[in-house]
C-alpha positions as CSV (number, residue, x, y, z in Angstrom):
1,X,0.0,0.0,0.0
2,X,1.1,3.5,-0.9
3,X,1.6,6.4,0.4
4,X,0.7,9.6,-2.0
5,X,-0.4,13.0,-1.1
6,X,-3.8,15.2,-2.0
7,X,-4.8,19.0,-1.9
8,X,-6.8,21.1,0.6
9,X,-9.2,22.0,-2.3
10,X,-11.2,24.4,0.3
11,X,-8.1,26.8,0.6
12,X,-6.1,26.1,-2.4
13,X,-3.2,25.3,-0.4
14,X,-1.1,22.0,-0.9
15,X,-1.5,20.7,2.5
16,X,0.3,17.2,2.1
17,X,-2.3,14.8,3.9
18,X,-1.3,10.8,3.8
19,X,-3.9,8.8,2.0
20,X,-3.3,5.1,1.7
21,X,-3.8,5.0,-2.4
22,X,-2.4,3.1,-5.4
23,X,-1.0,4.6,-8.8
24,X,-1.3,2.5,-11.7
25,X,1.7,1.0,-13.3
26,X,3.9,1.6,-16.4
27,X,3.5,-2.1,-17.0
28,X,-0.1,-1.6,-16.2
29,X,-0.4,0.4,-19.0
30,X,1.8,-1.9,-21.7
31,X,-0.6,-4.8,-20.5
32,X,-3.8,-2.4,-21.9
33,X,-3.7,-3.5,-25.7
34,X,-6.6,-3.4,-26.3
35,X,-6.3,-3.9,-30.0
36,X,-5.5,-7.5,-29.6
37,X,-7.8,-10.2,-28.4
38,X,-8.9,-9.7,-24.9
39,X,-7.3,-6.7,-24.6
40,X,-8.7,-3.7,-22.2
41,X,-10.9,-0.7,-22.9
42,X,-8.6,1.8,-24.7
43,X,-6.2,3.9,-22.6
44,X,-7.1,7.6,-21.6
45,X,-4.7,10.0,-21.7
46,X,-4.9,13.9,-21.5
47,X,-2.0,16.5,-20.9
48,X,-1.7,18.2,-17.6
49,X,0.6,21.2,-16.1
50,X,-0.9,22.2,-12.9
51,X,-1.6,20.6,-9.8
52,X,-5.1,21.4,-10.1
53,X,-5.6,20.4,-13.3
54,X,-4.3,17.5,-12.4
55,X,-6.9,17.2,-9.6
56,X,-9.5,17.2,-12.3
57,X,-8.5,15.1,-14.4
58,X,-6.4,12.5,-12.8
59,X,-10.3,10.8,-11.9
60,X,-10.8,10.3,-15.4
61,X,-7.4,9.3,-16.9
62,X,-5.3,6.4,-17.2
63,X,-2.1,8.5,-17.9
64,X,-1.6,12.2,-17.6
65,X,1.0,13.8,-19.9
66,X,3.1,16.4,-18.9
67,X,4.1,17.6,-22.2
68,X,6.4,19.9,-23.8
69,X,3.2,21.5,-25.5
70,X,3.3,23.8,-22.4
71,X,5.7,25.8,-24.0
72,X,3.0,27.3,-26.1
73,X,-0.1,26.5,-23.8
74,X,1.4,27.6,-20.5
75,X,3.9,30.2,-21.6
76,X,3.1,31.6,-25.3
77,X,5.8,30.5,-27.4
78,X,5.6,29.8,-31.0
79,X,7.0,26.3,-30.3
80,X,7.8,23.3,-27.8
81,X,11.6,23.8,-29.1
82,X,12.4,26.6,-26.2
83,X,11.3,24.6,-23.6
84,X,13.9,23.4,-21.0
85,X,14.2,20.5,-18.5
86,X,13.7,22.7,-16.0
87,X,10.5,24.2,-16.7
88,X,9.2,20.3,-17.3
89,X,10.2,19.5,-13.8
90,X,8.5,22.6,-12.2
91,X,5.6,21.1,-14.0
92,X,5.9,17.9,-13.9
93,X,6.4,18.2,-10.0
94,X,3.4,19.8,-9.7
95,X,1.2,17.3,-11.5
96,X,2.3,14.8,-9.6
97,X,1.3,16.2,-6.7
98,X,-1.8,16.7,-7.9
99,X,-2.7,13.2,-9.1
100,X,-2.5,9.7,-7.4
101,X,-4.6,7.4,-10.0
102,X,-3.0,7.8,-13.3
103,X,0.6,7.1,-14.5
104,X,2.6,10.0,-15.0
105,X,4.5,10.3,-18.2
106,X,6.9,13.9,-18.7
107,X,8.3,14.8,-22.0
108,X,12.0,15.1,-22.4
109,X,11.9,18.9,-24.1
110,X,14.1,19.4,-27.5
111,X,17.9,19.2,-27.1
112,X,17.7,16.8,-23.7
113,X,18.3,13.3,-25.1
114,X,19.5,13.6,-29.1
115,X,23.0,14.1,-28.4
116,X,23.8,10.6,-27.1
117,X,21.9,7.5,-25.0
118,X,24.2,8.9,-22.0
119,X,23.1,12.6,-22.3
120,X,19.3,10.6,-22.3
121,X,19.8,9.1,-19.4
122,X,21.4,11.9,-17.4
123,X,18.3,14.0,-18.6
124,X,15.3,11.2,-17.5
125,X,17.0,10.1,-14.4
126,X,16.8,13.9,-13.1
127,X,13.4,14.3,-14.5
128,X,12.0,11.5,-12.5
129,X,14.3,12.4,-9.4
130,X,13.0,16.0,-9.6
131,X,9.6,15.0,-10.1
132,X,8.1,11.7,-9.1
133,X,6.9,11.3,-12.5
134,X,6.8,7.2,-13.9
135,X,8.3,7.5,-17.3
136,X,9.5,9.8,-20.2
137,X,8.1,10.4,-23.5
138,X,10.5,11.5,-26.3
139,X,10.4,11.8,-30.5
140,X,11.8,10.7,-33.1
141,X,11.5,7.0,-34.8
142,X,14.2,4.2,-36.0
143,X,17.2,7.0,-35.0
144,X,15.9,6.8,-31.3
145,X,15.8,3.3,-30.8
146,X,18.8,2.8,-29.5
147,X,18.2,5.4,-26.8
148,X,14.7,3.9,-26.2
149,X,16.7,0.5,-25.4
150,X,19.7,2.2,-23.5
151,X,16.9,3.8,-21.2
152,X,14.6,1.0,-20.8
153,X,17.2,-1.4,-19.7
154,X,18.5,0.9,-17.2
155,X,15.2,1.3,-15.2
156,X,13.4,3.9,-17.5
157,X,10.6,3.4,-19.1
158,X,10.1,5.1,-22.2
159,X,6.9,6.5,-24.1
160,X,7.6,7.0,-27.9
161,X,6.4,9.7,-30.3
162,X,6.8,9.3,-33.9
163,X,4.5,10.6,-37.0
164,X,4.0,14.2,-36.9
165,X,6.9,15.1,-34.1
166,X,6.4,18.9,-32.9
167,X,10.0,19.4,-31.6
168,X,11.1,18.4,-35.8
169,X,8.8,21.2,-36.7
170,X,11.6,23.2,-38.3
171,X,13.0,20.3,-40.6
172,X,8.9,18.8,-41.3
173,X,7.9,22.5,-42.5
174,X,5.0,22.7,-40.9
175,X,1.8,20.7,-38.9
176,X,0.6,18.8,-41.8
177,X,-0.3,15.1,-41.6
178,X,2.5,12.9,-42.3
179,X,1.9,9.6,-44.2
180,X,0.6,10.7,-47.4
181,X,3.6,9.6,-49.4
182,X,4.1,5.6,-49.9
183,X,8.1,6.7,-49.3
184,X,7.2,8.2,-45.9
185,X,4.2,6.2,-44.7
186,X,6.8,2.8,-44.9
187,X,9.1,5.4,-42.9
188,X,6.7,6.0,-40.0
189,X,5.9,2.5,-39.9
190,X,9.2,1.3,-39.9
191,X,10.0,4.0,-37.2
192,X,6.9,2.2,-35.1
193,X,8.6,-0.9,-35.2
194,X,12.2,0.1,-34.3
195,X,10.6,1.5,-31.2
196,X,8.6,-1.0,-29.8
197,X,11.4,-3.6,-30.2
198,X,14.2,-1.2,-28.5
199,X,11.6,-1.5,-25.8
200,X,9.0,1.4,-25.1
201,X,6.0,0.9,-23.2
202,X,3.7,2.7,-25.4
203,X,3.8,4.9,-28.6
204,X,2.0,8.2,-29.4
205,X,1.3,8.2,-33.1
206,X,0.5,12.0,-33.9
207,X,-1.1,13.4,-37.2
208,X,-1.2,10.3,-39.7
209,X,-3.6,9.5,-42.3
210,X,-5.5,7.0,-41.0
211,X,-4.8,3.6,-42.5
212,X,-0.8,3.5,-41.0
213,X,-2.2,4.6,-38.0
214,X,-4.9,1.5,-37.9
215,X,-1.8,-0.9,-39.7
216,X,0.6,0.3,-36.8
217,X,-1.6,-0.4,-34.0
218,X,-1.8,-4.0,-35.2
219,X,1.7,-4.3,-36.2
220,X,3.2,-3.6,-32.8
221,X,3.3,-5.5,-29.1
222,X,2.6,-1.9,-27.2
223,X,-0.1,0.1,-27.1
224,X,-0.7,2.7,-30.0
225,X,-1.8,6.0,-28.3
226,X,-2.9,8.2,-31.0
227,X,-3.8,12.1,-31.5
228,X,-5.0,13.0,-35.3
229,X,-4.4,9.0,-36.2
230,X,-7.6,6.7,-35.2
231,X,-10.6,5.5,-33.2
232,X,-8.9,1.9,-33.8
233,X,-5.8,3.1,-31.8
234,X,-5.3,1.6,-28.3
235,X,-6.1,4.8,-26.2
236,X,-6.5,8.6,-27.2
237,X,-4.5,11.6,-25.9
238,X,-5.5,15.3,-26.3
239,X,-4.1,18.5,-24.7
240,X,-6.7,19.3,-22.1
241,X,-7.1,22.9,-23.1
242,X,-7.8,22.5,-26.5
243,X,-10.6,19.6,-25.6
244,X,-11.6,22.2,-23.0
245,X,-12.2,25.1,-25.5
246,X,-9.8,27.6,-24.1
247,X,-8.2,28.2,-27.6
248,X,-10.0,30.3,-31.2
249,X,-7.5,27.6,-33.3
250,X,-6.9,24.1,-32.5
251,X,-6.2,21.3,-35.5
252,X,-8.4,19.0,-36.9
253,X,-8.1,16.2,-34.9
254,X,-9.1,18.0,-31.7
255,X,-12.6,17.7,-30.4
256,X,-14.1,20.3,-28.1
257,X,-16.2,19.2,-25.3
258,X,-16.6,22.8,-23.7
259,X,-16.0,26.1,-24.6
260,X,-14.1,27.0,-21.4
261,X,-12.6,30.4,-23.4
262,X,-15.9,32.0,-23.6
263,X,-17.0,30.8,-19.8
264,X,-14.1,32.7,-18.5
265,X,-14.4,35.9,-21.0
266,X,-18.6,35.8,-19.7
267,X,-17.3,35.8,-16.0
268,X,-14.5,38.2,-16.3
269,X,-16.8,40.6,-18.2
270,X,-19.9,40.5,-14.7
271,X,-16.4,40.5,-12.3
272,X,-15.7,44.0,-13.4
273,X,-19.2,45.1,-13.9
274,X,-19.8,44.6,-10.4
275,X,-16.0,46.1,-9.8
276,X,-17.3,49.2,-11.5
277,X,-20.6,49.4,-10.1
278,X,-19.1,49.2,-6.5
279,X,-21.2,45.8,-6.1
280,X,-18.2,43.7,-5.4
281,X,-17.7,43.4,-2.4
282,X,-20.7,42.6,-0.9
283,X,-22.0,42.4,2.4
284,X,-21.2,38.5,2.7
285,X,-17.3,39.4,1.0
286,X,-16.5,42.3,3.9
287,X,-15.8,41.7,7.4
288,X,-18.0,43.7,9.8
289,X,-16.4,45.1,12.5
290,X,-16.7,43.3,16.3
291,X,-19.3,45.4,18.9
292,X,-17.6,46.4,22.1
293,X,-17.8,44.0,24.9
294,X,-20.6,45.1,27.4
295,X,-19.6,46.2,30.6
């Protein structure tokens, strides 16, 4: 039995409080493949950067991703490529704090692991130290796999990403959907393959017409987890805010179940009516002062 930690919701603060609770496990989640016979329901997976987002969504989610996307989520960049390990660990830190249910997976930001398998390793071990988080996720296909298999057989487990691969944005040109080409689908496929046999636990197949995605799923031991690839993939990931609505432009693949931007706008817009009407603070916001004592 485990020991993990939740939030004092009622004051926002991160009061640590023992709970006796168990996390599900990276081979938990290689065990879900659901695309074979008698495998599990497909695997849920949405990204996460806060503790309280976390919170929210750890109930509902196999696997949260804390993923390099923050770079343009969280702090406004035009790309994941600025990101550094240590804002990843900041956040990372956090959502593992705020969740005790799902496996916690943490991107290894652009310029971390490519260099060498060593320079991997170094880079994952001091994610997980500085976080908590249960495994890595990094890019790239058949030129990874030896770093997949260096880092798996030294206690790491590894999360693949291969297809469309945001960090390669500069050399792909662009967000398109990769695949469309016989030369380059039989290069994402082949990529697949190198990387479940150097030993991930799972890949992420991102922004691929859909028969390689469907033909990949069946082609590999590992679960499939797709975004812009299929329905017949293993499990689904999203980043939360764009499912959420809190974005005007979000790609094709993305489904909106709220429209959290306009919610927030509508609420922001009645806080400063009220500001400017001197409505806000009310009688039950303001303290009222103590009577005297008697005599």
């Amino acid at each position: 039995m485990s020991t993990t930690y939740t939030l004092d919701t009622a004051t926002s603060r991160a009061n640590p409080t023992p709970a006796p609770l168990k996390r599900l496990t990276v081979p938990a989640m290689r065990a879900r493949k659901s695309s074979r016979e008698g495998g599990g329901e497909p695997l849920v997976m949405l990204t996460a950067y806060t503790a309280r987002n976390a919170q929210l969504l750890d109930p509902h989610c196999d696997m949260l991703l804390v993923g390099d996307s923050l770079g343009q989520v969280i702090y406004g960049l035009p790309s994941t490529v600025p990101v550094t390990l240590a804002m990843m660990a900041a956040h990372g830190a956090a959502v593992v704090r705020g969740s005790y249910h799902a496996v916690v997976v943490i991107d290894m930001p652009f310029g971390s692991y490519e260099r060498s398998p060593e320079q991997a390793f170094d880079s994952a071990a001091w994610l997980l130290k500085e976080t908590g988080a249960a495994a890595v996720k990094l890019e790239g296909g058949e030129a990874m796999a030896a770093t997949v298999r260096f880092l798996s057989e030294r206690g790491i487990p590894v999360m693949g990403h291969i297809g469309l691969t945001p960090q390669a944005v500069n050399v792909l040109g662009g967000y398109g959907a990769r695949g469309r080409t016989e030369a380059e689908a039989a290069k994402i496929a082949t990529d697949a393959t190198a990387i479940a046999d150097a030993g991930a636990f799972a890949i992420v197949v991102e922004g691929v017409v859909e028969p390689i995605a469907i033909a990949i799923t069946h082609a590999v031991d590992c679960p499939v987890i797709g975004i812009g690839a299929s329905a017949q993939c293993d499990g689904q990931v999203l980043v939360a805010e764009d499912m959420l609505g809190l974005f005007d432009r979000t790609a094709r693949f993305v489904k909106r179940y709220d429209d959290l931007a306009t919610r927030i706008q509508d609420a922001a817009a009645r806080y400063a009516a009220d500001v400017r009407a001197r409505s806000f603070p009310g009688v039950e916001q303001v303290y009222a002062a103590r009577a005297p004592a008697a005599d």
